[in-house]
C-alpha positions as a printed NumPy array, in Angstrom:
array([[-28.959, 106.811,  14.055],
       [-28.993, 102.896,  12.828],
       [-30.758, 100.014,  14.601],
       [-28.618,  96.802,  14.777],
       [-30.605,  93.731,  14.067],
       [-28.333,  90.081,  15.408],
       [-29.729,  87.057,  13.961],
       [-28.553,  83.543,  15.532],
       [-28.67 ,  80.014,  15.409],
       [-28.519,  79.578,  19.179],
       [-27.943,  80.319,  22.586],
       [-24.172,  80.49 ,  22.29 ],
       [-23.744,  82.325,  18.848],
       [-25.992,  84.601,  20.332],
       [-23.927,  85.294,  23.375],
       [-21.169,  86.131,  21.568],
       [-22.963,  88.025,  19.28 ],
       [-23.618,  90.311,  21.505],
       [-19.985,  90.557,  22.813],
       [-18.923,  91.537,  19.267],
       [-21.763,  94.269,  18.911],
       [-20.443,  95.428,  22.396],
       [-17.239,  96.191,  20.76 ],
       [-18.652,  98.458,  18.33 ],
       [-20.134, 101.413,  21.331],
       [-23.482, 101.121,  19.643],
       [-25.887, 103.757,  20.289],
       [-28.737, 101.262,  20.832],
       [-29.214,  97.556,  22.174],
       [-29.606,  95.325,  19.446],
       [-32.481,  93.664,  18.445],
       [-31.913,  89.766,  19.038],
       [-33.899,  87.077,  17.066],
       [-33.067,  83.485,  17.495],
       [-34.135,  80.075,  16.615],
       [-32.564,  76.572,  16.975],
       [-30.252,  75.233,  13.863],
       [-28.994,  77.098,  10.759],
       [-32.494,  76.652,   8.618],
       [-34.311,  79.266,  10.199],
       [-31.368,  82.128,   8.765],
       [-31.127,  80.551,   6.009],
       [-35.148,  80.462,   5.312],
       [-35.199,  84.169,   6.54 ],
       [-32.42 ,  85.198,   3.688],
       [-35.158,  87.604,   1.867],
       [-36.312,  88.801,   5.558],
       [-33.084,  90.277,   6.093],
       [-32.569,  91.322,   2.904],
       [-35.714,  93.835,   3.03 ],
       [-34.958,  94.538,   6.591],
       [-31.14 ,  95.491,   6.114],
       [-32.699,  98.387,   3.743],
       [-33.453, 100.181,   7.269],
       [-30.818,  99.312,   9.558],
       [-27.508,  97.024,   9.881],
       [-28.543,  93.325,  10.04 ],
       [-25.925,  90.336,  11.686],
       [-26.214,  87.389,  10.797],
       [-24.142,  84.725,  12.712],
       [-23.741,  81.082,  11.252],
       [-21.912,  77.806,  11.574],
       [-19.717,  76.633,   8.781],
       [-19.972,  72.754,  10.201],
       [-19.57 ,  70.847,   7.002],
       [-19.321,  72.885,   4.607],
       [-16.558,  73.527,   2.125],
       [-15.539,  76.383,   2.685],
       [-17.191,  80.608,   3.823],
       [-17.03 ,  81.734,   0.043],
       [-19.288,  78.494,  -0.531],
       [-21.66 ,  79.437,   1.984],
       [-21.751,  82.426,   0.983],
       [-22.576,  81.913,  -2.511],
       [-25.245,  79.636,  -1.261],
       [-27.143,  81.519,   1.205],
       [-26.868,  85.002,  -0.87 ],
       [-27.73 ,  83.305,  -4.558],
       [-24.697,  84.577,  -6.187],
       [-25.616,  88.023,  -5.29 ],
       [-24.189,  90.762,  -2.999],
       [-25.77 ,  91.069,   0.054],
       [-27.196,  94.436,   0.874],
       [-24.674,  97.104,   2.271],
       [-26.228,  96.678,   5.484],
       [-26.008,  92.786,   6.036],
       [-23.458,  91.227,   7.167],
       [-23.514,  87.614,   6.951],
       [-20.701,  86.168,   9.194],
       [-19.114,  82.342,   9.783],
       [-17.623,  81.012,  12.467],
       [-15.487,  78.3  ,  11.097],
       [-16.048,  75.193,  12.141],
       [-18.023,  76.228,  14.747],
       [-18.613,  78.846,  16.947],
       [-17.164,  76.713,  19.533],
       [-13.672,  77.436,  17.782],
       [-14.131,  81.139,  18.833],
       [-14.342,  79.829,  22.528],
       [-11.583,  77.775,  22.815],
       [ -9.697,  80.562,  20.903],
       [ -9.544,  82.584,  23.975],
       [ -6.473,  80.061,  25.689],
       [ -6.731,  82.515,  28.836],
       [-10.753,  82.348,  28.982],
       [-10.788,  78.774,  28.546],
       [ -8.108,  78.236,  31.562],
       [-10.476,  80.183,  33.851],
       [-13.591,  78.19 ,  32.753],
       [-12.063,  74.116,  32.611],
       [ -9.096,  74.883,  34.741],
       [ -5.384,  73.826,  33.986],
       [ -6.089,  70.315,  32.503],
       [ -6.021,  69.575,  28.915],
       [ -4.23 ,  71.05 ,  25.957],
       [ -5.841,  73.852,  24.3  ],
       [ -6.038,  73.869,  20.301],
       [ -3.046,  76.12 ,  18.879],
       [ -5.52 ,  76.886,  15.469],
       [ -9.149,  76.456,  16.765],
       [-10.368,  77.344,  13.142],
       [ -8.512,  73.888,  11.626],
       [-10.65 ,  71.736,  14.019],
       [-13.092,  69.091,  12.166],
       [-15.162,  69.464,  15.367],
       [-14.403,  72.359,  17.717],
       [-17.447,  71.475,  19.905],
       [-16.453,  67.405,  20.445],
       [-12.699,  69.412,  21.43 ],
       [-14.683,  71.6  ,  23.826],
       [-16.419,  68.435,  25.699],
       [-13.332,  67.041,  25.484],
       [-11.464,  69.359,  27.43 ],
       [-14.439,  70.062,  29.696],
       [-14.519,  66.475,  31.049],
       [-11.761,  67.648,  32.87 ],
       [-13.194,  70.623,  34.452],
       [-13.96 ,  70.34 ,  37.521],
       [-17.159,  68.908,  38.36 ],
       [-19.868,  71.67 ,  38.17 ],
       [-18.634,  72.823,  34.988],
       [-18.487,  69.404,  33.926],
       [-22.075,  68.484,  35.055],
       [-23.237,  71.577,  33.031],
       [-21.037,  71.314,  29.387],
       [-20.696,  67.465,  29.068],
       [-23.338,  64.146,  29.089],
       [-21.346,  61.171,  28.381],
       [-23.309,  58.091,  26.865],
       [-21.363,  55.539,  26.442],
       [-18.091,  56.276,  24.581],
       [-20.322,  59.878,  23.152],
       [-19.716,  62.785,  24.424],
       [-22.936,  65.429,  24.305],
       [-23.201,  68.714,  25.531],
       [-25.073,  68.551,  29.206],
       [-28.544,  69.974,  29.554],
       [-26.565,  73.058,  31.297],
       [-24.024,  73.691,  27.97 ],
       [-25.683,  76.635,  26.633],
       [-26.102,  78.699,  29.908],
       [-23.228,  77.619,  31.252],
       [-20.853,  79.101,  28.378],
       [-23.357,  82.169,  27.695],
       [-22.349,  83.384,  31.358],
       [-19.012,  82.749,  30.685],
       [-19.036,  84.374,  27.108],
       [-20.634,  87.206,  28.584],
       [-18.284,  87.823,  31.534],
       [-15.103,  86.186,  30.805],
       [-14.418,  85.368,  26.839],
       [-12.445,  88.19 ,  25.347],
       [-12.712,  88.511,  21.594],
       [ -9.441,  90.646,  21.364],
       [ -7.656,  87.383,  22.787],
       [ -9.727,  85.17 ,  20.686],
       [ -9.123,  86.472,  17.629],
       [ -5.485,  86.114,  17.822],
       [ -5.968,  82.488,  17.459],
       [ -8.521,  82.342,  15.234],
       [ -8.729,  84.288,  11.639],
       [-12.263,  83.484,  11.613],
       [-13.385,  85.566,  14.291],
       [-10.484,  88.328,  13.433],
       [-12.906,  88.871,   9.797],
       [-16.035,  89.522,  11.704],
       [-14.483,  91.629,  13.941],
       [-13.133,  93.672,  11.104],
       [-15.868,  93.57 ,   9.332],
       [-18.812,  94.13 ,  11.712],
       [-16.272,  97.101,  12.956],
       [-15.979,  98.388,   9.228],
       [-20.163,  98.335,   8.725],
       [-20.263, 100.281,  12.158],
       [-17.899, 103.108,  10.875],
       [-19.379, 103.249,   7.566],
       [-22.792, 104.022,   8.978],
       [-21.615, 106.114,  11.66 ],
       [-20.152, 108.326,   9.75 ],
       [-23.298, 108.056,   6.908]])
C-alpha cells in the first residue's frame, strides 16, 4: 500500500489538489504540506526526491511567467528525471485557468454575467480574468474574490476560502479538463502513477 504525499504553493492549488487525488480512489488521505509562493517546492526539490523513494509525491506548481512546462521542468529537476514516484505537475498559467475551465462551475459560482475564456490555458493572466469576471458576481462572492484599488483589481481577503469551498464542492475536473490540456496531463498522469503502483 503507497502513501500519497501533495505538495502546494497555496490554498487554492491545494484544494484542487486534493480533488485530483480524489479521482484516483486512494486507499489513504494524503499527506498535505503547504507554504505560500513557488520557492518553498522549489527549495524542497531534494526533499521530495528522497521522500518519493517511499511513496508517490505531487507536486503542484504555477507556470506564471515562465516559458514554457518542459522549461520548468528542466529547471526545477536539473536536467534529470525525476524519481518514478514524483510527479511534478503545472498548471499553465495559473491554477486559476483550471477554475475558469469548468464553464458550468464557474456559472454557479459568478452567476450568468461575463464571458467565460474558450482556452483558459492561453490566458497571460488567468487570475486578473477570474477577478474580472467575479466583479460581476453578485455581491458576497464579490466581497470575498475581488479588492479593487483604484483601477487594480486584487483578490479580496476572502479569495482563497471562498474558491477552496467551491473547488471542493462544485469544480469538476472531468469538465475542466475539456477546456484546458493542462489539467487533462495531470489528470493522466497522476491517474497513470496511481495504476502503476497499484498494481506494483
Amino acid at each position: 500500500m503507497t502513501f500519497w504525499t501533495l505538495a502546494t504553493e497555496d490554498e487554492l492549488s491545494e484544494a484542487i489538489g486534493k480533488r485530483l487525488l480524489a479521482e484516483l480512489l486512494l486507499a489513504h488521505t494524503p499527506q498535505l504540506l503547504r507554504k505560500q509562493g513557488f520557492g518553498y517546492l522549489r527549495s524542497k526539490m531534494n526533499s521530495w526526491r528522497q521522500l518519493a523513494r517511499h511513496q508517490a509525491v505531487v507536486i503542484l506548481t504555477d507556470l506564471d511567467r515562465g516559458p514554457c512546462p518542459l522549461a520548468l521542468l528542466q529547471d526545477w529537476l536539473g536536467g534529470e528525471p525525476p524519481p518514478p514516484n514524483l510527479s511534478l505537475r503545472i498548471a499553465v498559467r495559473e491554477v486559476e485557468s483550471w477554475v475558469l475551465a469548468d464553464h458550468h462551475g464557474m456559472r454557479e459560482l459568478i452567476g450568468p454575467k461575463g464571458t467565460l475564456p474558450i482556452s483558459p490555458d492561453e490566458l497571460p493572466d488567468p487570475k486578473q480574468e477570474l477577478l474580472r469576471l467575479a466583479e460581476l458576481a453578485k455581491r458576497d462572492v464579490r466581497r470575498d474574490l475581488v479588492e479593487v484599488n483604484g483601477a487594480i483589481l486584487r483578490q479580496g481577503l476572502g479569495y482563497n476560502a471562498r474558491l477552496a469551498g467551491w473547488v471542493a464542492s462544485v469544480w469538476s475536473p472531468v469538465r475542466a479538463a475539456e477546456r484546458s490540456p493542462s489539467l487533462q496531463r495531470t489528470r493522466l498522469r497522476l491517474k497513470e502513477l496511481a495504476e502503476r503502483l497499484a498494481g506494483g
